[in-house]
PDB file with SEQRES, HELIX, SHEET and CRYST1 records, atoms N, CA, C and O in Angstrom:
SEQRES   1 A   77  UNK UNK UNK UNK UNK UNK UNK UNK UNK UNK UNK UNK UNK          
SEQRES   2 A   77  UNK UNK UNK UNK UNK UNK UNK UNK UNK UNK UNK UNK UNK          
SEQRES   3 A   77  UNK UNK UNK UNK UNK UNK UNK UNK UNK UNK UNK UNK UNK          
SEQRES   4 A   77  UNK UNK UNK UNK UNK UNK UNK UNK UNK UNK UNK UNK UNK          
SEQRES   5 A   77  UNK UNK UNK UNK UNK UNK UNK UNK UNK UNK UNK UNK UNK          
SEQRES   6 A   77  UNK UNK UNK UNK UNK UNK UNK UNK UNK UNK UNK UNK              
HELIX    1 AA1 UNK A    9  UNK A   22  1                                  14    
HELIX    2 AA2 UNK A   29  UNK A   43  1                                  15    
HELIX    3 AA3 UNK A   60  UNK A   73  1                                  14    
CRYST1    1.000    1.000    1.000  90.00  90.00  90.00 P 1           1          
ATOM      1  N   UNK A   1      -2.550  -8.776 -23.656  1.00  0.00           N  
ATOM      2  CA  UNK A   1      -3.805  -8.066 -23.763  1.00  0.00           C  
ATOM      3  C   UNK A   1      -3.529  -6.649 -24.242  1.00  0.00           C  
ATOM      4  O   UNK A   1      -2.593  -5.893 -23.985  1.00  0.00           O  
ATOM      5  N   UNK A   2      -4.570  -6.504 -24.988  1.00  0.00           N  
ATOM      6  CA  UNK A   2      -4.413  -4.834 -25.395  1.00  0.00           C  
ATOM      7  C   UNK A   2      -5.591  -3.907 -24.983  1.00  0.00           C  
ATOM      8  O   UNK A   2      -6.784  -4.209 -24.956  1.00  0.00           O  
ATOM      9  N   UNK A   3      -4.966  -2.608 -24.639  1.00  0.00           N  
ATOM     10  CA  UNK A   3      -6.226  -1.667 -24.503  1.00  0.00           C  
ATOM     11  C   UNK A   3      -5.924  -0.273 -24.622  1.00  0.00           C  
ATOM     12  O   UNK A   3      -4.747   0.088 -24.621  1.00  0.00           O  
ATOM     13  N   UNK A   4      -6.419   0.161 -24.677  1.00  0.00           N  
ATOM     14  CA  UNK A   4      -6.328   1.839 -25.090  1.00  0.00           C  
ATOM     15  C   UNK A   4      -6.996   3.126 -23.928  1.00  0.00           C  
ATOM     16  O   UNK A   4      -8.140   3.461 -23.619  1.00  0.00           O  
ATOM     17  N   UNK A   5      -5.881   3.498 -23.602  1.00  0.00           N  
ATOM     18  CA  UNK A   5      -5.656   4.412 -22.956  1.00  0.00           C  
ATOM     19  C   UNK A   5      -5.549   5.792 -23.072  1.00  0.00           C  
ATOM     20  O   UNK A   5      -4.572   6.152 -23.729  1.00  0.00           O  
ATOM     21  N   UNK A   6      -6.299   6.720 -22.609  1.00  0.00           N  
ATOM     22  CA  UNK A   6      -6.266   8.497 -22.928  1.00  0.00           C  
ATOM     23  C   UNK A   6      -5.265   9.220 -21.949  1.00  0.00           C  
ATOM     24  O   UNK A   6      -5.793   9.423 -20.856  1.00  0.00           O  
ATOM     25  N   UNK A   7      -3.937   9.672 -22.044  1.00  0.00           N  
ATOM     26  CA  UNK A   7      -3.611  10.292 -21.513  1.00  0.00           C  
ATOM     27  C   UNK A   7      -3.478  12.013 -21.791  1.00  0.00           C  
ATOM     28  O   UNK A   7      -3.636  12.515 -22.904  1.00  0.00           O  
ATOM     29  N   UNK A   8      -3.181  12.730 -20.635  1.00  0.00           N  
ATOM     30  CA  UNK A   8      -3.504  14.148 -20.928  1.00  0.00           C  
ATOM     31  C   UNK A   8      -1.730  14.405 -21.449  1.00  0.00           C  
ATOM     32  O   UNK A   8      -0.897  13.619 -20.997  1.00  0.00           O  
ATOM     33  N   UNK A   9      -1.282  15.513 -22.381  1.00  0.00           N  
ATOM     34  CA  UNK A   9      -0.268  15.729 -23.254  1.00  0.00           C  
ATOM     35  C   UNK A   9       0.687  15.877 -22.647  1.00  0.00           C  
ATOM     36  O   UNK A   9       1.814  15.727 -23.118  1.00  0.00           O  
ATOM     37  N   UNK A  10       0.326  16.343 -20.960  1.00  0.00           N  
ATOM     38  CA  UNK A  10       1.867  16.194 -20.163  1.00  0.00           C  
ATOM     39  C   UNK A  10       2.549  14.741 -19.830  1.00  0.00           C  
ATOM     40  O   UNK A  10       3.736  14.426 -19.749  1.00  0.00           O  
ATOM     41  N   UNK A  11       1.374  13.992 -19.669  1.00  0.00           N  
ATOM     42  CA  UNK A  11       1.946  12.796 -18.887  1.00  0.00           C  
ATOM     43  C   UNK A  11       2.874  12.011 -20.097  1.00  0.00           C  
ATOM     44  O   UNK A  11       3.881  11.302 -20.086  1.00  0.00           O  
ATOM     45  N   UNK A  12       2.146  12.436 -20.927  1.00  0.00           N  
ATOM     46  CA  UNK A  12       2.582  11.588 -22.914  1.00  0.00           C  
ATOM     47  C   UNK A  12       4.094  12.418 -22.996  1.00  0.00           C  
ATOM     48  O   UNK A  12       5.060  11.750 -23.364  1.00  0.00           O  
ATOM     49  N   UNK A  13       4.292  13.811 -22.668  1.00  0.00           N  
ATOM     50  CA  UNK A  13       5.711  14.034 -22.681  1.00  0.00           C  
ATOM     51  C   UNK A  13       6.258  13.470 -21.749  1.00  0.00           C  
ATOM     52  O   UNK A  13       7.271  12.912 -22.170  1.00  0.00           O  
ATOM     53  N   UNK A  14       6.121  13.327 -20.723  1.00  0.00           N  
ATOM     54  CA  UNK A  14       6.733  13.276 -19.441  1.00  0.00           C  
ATOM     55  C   UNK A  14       7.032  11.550 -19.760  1.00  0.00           C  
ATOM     56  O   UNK A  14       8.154  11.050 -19.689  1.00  0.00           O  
ATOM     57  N   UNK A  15       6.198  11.047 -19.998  1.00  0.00           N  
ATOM     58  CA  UNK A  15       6.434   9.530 -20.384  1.00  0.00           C  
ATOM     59  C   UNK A  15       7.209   9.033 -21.653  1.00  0.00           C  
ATOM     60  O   UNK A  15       7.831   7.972 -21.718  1.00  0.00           O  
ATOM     61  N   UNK A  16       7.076   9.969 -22.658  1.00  0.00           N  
ATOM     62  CA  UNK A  16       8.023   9.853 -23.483  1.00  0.00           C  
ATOM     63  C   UNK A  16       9.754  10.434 -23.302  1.00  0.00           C  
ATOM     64  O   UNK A  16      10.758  10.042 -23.896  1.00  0.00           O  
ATOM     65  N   UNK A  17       9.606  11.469 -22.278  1.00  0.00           N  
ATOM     66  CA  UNK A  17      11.060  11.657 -22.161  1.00  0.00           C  
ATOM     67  C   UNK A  17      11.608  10.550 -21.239  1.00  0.00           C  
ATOM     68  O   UNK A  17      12.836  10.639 -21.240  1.00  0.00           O  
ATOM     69  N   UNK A  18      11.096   9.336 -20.293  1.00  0.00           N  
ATOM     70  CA  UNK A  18      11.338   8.651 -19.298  1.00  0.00           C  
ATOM     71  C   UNK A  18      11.749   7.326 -20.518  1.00  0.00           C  
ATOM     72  O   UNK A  18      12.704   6.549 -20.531  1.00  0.00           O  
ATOM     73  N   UNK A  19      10.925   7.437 -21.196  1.00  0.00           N  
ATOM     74  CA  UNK A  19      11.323   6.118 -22.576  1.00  0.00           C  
ATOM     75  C   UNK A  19      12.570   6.351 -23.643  1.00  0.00           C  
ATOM     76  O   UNK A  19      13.190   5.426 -24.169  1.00  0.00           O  
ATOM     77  N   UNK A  20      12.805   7.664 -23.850  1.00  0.00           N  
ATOM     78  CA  UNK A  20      14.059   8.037 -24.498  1.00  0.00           C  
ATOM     79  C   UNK A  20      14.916   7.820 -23.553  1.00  0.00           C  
ATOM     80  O   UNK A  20      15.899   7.195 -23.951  1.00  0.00           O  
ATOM     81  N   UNK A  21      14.929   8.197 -22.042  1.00  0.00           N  
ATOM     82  CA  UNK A  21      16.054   8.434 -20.776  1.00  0.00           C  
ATOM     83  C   UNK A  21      16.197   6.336 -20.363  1.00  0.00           C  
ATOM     84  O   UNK A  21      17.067   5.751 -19.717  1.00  0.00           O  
ATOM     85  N   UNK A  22      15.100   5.837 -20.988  1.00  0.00           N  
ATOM     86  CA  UNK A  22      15.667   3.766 -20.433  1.00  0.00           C  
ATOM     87  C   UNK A  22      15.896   3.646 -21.571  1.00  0.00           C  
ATOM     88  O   UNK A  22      17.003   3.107 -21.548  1.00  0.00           O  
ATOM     89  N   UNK A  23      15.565   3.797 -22.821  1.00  0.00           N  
ATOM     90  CA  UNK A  23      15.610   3.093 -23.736  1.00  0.00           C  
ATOM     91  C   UNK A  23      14.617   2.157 -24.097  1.00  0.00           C  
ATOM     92  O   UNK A  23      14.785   1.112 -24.726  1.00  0.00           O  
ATOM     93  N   UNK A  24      13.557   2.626 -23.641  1.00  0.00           N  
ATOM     94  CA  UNK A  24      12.597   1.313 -23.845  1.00  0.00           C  
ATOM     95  C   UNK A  24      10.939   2.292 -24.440  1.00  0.00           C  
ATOM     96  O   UNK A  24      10.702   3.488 -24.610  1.00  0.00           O  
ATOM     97  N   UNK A  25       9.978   0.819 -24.621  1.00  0.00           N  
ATOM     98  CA  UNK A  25       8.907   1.919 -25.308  1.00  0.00           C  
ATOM     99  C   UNK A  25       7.732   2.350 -24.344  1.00  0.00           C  
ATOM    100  O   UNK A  25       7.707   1.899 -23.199  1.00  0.00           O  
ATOM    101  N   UNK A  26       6.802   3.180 -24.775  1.00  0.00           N  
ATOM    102  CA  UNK A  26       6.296   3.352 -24.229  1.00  0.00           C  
ATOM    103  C   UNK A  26       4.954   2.099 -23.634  1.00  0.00           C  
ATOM    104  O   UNK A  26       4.126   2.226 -22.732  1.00  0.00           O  
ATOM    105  N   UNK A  27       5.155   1.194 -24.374  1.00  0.00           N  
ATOM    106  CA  UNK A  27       4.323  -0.131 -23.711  1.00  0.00           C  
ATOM    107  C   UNK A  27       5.282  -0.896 -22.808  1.00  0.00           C  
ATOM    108  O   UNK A  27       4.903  -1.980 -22.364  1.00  0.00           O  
ATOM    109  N   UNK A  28       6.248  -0.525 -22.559  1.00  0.00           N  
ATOM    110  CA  UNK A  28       7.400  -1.174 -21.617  1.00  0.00           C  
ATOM    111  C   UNK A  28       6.863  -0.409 -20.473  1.00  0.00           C  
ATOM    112  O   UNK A  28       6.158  -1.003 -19.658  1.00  0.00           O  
ATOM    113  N   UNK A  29       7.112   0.804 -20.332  1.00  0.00           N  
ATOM    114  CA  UNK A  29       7.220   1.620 -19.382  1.00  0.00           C  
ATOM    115  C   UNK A  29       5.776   1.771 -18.508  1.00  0.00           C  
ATOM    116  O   UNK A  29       5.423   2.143 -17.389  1.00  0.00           O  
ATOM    117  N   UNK A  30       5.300   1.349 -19.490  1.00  0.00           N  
ATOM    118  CA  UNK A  30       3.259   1.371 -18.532  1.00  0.00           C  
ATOM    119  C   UNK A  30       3.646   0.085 -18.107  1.00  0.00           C  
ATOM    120  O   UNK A  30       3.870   0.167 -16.900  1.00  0.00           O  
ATOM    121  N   UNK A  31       3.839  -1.093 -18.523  1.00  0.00           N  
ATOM    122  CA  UNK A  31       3.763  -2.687 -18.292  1.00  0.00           C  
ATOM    123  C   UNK A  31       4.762  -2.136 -16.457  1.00  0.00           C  
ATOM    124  O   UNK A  31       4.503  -2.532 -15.320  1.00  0.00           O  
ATOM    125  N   UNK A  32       5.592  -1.383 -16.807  1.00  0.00           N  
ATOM    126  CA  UNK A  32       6.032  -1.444 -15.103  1.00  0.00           C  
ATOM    127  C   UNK A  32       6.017  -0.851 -14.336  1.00  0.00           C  
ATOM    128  O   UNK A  32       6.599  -1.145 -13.292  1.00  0.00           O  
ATOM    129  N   UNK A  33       5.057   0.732 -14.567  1.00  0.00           N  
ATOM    130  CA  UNK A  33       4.576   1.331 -14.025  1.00  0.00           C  
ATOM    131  C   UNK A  33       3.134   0.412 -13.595  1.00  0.00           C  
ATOM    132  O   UNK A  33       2.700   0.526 -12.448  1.00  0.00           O  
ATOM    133  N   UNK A  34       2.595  -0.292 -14.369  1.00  0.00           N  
ATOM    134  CA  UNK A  34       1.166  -1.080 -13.739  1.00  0.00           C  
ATOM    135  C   UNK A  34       1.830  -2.374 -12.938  1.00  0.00           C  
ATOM    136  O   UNK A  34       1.034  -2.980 -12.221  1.00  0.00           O  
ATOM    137  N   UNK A  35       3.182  -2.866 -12.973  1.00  0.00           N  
ATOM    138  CA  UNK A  35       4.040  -3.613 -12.465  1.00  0.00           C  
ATOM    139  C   UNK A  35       3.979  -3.302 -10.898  1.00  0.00           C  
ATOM    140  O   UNK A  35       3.394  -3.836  -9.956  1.00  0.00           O  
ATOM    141  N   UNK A  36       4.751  -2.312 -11.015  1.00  0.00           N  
ATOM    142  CA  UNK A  36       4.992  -1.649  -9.947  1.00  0.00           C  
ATOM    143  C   UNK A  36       3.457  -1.125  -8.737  1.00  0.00           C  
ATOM    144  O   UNK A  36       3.406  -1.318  -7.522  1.00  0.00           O  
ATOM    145  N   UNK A  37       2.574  -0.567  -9.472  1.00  0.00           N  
ATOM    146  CA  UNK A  37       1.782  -0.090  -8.503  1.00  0.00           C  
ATOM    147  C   UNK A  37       0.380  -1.321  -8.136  1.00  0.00           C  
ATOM    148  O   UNK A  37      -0.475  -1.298  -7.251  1.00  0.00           O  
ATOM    149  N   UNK A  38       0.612  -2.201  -9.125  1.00  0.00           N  
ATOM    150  CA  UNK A  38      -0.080  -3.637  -8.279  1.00  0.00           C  
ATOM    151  C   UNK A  38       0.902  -4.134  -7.395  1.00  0.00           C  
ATOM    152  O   UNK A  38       0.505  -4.573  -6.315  1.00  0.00           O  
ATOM    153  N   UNK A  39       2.106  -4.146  -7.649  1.00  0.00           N  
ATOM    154  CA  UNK A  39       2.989  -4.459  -6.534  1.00  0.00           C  
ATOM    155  C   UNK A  39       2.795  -4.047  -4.967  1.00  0.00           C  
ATOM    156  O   UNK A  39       2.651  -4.869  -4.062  1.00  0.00           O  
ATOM    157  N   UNK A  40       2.820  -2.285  -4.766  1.00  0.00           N  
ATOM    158  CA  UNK A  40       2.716  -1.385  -4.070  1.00  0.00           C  
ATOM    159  C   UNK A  40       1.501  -1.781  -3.329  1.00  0.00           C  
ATOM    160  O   UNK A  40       1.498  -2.005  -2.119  1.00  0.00           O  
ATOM    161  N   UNK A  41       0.307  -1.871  -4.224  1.00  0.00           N  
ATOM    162  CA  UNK A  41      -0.936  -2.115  -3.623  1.00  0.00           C  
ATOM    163  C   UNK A  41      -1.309  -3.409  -2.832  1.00  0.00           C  
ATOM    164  O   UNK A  41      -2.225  -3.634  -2.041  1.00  0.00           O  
ATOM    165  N   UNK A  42      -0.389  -4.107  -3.263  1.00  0.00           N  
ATOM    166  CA  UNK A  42      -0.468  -5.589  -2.758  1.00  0.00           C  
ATOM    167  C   UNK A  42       0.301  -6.005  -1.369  1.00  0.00           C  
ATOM    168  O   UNK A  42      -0.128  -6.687  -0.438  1.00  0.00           O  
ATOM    169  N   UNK A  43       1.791  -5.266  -1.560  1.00  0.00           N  
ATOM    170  CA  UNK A  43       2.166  -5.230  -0.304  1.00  0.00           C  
ATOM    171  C   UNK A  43       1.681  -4.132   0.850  1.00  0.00           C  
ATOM    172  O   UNK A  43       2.141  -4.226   1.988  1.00  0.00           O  
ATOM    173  N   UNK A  44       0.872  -3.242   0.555  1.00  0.00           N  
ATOM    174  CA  UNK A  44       0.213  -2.570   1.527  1.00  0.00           C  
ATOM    175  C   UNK A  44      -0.958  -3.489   2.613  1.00  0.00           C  
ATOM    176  O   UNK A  44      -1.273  -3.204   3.768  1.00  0.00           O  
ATOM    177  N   UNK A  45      -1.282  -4.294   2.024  1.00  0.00           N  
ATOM    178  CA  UNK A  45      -1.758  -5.208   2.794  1.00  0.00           C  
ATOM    179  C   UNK A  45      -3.225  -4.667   2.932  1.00  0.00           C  
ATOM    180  O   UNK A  45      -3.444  -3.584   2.389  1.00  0.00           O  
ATOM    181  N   UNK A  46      -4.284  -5.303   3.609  1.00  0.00           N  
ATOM    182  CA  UNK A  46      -5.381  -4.747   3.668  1.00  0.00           C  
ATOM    183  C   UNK A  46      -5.974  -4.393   4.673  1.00  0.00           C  
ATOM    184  O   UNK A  46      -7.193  -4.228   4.643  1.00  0.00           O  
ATOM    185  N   UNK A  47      -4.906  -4.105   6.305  1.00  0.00           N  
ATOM    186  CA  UNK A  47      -5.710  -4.276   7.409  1.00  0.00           C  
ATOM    187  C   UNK A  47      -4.140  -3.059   7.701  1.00  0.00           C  
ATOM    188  O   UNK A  47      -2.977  -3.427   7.870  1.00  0.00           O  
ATOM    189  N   UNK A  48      -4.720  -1.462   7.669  1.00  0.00           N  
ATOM    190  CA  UNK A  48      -3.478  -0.520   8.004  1.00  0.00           C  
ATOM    191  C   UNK A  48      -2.922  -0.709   9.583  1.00  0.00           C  
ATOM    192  O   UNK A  48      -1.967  -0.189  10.159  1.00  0.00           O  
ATOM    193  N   UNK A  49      -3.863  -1.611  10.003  1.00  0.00           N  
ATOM    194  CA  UNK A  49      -3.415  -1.475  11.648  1.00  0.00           C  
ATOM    195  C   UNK A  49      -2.347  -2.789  11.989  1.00  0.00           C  
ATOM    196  O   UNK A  49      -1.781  -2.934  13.073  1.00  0.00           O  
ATOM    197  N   UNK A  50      -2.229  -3.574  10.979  1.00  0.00           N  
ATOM    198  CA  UNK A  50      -1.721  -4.726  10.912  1.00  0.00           C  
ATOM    199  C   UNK A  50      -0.188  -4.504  11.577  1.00  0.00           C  
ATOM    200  O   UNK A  50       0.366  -3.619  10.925  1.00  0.00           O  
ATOM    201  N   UNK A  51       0.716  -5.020  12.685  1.00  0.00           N  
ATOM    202  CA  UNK A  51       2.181  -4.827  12.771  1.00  0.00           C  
ATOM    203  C   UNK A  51       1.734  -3.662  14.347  1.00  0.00           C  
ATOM    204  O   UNK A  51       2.603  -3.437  15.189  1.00  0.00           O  
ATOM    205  N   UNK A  52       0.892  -3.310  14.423  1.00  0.00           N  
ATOM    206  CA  UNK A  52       1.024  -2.209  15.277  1.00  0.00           C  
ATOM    207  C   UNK A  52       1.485  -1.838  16.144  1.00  0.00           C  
ATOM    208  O   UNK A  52       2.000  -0.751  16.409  1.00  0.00           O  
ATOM    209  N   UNK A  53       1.254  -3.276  17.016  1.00  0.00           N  
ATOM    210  CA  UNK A  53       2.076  -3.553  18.164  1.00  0.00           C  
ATOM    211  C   UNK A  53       3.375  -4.552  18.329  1.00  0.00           C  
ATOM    212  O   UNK A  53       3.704  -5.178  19.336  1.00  0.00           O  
ATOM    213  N   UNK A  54       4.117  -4.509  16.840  1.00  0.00           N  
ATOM    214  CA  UNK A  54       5.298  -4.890  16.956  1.00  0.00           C  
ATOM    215  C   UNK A  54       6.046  -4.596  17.822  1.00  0.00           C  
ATOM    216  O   UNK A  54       6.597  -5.325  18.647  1.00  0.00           O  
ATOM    217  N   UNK A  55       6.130  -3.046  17.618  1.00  0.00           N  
ATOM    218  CA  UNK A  55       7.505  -2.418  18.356  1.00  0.00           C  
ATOM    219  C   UNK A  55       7.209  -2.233  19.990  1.00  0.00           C  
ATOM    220  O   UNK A  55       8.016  -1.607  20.677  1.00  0.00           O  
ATOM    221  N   UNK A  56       6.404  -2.623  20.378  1.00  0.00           N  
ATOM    222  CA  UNK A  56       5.588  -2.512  22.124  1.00  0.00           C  
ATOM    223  C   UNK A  56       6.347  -3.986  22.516  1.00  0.00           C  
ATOM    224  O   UNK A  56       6.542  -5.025  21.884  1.00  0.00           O  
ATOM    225  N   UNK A  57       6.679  -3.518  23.920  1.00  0.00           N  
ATOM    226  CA  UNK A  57       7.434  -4.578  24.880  1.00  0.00           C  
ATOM    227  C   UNK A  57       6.513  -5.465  25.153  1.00  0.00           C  
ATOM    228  O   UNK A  57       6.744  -6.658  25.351  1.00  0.00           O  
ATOM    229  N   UNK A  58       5.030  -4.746  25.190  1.00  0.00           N  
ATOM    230  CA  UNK A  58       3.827  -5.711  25.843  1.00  0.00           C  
ATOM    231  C   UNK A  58       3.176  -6.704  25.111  1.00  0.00           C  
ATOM    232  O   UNK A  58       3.021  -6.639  23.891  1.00  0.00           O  
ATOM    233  N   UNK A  59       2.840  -7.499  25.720  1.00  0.00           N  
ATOM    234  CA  UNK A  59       1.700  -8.653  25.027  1.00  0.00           C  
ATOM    235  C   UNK A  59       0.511  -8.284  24.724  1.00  0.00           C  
ATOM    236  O   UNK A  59      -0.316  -7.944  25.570  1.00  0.00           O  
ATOM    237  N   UNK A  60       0.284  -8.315  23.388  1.00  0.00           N  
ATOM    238  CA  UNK A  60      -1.100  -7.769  23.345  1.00  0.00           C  
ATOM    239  C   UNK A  60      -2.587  -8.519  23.849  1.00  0.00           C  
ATOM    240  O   UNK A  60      -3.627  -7.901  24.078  1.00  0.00           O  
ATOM    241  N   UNK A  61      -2.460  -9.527  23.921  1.00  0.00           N  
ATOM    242  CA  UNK A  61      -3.222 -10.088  25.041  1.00  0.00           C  
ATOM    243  C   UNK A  61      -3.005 -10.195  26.202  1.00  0.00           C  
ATOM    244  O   UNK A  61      -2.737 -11.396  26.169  1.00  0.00           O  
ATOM    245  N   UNK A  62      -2.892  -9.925  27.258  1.00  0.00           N  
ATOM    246  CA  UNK A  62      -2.212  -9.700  28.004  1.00  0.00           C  
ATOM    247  C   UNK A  62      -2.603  -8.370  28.909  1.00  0.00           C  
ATOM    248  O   UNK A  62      -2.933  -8.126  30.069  1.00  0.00           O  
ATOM    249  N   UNK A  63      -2.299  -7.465  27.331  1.00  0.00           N  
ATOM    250  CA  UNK A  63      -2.993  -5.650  27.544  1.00  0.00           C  
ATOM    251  C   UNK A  63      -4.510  -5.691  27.672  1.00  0.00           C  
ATOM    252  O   UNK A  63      -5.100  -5.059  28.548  1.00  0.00           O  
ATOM    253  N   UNK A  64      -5.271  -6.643  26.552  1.00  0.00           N  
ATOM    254  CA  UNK A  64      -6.407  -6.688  26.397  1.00  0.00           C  
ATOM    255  C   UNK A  64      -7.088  -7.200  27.562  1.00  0.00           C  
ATOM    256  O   UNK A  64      -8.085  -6.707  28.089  1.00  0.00           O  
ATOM    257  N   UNK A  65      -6.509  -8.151  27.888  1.00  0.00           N  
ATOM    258  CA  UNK A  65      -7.125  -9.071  29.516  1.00  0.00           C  
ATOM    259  C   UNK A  65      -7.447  -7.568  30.889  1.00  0.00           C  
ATOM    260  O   UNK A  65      -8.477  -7.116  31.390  1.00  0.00           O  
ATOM    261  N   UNK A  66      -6.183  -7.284  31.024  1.00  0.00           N  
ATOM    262  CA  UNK A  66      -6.250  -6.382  32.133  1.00  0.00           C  
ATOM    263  C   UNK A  66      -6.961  -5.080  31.412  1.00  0.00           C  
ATOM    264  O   UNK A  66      -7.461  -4.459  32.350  1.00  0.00           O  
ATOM    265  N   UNK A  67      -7.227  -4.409  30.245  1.00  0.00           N  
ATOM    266  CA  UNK A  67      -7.630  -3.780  30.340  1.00  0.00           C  
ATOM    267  C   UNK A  67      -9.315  -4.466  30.384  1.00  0.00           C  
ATOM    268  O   UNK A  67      -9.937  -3.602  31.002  1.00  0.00           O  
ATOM    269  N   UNK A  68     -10.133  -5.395  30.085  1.00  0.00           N  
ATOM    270  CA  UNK A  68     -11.258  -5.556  30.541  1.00  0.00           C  
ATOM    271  C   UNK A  68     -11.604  -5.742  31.823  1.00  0.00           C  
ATOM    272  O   UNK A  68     -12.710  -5.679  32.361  1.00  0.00           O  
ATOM    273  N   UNK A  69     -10.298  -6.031  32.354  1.00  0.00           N  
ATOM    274  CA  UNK A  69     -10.971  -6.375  33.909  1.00  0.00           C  
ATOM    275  C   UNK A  69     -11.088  -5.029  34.310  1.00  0.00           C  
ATOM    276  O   UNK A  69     -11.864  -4.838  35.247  1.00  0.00           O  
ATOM    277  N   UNK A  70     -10.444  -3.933  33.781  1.00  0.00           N  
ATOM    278  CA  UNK A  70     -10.900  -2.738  34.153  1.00  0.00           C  
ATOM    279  C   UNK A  70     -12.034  -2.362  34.337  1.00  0.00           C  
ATOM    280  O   UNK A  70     -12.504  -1.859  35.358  1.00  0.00           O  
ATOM    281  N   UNK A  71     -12.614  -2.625  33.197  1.00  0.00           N  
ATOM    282  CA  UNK A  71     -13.941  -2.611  32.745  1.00  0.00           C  
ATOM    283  C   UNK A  71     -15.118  -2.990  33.461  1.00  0.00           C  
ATOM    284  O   UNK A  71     -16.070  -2.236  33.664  1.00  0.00           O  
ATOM    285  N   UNK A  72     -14.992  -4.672  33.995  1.00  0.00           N  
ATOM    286  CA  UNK A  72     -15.501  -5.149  34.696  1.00  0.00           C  
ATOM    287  C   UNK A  72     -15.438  -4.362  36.559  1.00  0.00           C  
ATOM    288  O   UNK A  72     -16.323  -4.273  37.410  1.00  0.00           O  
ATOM    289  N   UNK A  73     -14.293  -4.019  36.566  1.00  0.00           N  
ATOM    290  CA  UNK A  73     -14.207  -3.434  37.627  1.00  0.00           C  
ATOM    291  C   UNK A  73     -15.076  -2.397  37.812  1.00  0.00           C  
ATOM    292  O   UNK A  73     -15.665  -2.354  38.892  1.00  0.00           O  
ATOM    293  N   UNK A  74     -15.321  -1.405  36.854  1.00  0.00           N  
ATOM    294  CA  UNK A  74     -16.034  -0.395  36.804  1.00  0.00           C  
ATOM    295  C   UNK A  74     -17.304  -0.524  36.539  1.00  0.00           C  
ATOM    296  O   UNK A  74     -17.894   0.467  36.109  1.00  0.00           O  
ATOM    297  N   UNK A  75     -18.008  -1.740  36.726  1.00  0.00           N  
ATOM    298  CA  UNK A  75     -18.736  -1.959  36.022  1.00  0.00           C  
ATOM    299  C   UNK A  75     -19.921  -1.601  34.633  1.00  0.00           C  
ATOM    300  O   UNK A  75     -21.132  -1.762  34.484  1.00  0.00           O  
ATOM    301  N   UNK A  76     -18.442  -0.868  33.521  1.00  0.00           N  
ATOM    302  CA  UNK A  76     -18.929  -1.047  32.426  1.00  0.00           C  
ATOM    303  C   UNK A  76     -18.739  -1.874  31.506  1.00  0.00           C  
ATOM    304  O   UNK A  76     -17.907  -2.746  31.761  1.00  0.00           O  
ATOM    305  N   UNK A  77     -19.345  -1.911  30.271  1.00  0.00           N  
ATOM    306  CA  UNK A  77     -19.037  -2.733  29.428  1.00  0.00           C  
ATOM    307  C   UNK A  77     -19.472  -2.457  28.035  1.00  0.00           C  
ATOM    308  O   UNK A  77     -19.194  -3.248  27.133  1.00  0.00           O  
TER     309      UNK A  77                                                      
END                                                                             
């Protein structure tokens, strides 16, 4: 696919000295810069809270149970 892109004159140097420094062109270097940051975006996953309670000794159900009976205890809810 092709498309056309406006960049501002720094990024066009800055991207052209990164294509002289691999050896490659400047449609290489976008193909893995857009490589790369669908990558990035993809393994970020979509839920930031996801893993949270990996590193906790506790069960997270477990936490959740007793902390409602708190709740109930107090009778809020």
């Amino acid at each position: 696919m092709r498309t056309i892109i406006e960049l501002p004159e720094a990024q066009v140097e800055a991207l052209d000295a990164l294509c002289r420094r691999e050896g490659i062109s400047r449609a290489e270097a976008i193909r893995r810069a857009v490589a790369a940051h669908v990558r990035q975006e993809r393994d970020r996953g979509t839920d930031p809270a996801f893993g949270i309670w990996k590193a906790r000794r506790v069960d997270g159900l477990d936490y959740q149970r007793r902390a409602r009976l708190e709740w109930d205890r107090s009778g809020r809810r």
